[in-house]
C-alpha positions as CSV (number, residue, x, y, z in Angstrom):
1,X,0.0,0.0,0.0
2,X,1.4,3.4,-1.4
3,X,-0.1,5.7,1.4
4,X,2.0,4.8,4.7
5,X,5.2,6.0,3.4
6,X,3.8,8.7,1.0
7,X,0.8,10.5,3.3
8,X,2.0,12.7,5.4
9,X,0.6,11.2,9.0
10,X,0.1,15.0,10.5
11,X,-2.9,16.9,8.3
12,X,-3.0,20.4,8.2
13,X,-6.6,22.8,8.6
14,X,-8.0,22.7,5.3
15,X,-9.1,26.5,3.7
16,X,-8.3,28.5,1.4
17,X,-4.6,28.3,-0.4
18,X,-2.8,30.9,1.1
19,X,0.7,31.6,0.6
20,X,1.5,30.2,4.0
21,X,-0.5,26.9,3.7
22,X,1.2,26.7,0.4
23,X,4.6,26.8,2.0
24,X,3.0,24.6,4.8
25,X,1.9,22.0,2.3
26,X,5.3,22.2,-0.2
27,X,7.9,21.8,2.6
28,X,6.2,19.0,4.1
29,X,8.9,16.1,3.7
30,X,5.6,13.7,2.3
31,X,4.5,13.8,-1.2
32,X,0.8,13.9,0.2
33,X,-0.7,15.7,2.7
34,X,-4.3,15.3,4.4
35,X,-6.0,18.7,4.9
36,X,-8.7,18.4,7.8
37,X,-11.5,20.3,9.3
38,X,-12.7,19.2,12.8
39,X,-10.9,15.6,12.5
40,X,-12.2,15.2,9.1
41,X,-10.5,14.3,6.0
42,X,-11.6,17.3,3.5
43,X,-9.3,16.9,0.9
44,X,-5.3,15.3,0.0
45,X,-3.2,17.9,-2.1
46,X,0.0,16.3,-4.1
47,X,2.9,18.3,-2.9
48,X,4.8,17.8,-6.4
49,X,1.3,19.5,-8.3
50,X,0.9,22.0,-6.0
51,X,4.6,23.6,-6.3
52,X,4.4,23.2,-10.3
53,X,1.0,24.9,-10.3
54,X,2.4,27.8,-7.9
55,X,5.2,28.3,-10.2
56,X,3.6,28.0,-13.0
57,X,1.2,31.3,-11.7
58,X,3.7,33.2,-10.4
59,X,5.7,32.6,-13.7
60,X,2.9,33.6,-15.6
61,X,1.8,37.2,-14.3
62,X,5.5,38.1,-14.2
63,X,6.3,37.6,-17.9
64,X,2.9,39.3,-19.0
């Protein structure tokens, strides 16, 4: 089974993106991490996809 060694045991408080749950989320030393409300499992965000996407936006509205 692929999620012991790949979901990150500690969740974080699921909400909206913000740059600090982004850093939160990317740093994480897991390549999934749960994101919670109240105990429950709201939603698991791919580390990997997340920075890409990130960059990709930030790379974006600098060269236009």
């Amino acid at each position: 089974m692929w999620l012991p060694t790949e979901l990150d045991r500690d969740s974080l408080p699921h909400g909206p993106l913000t740059p600090l749950l982004r850093y939160q989320i990317v740093t994480r030393p897991h390549r999934y991490t749960a994101l919670t409300t109240a105990g429950r499992l709201i939603e698991i965000v791919g580390r990997t996809e997340l920075a890409v996407r990130t960059t990709e936006a930030v790379l974006q509205r600098e060269l236009t």
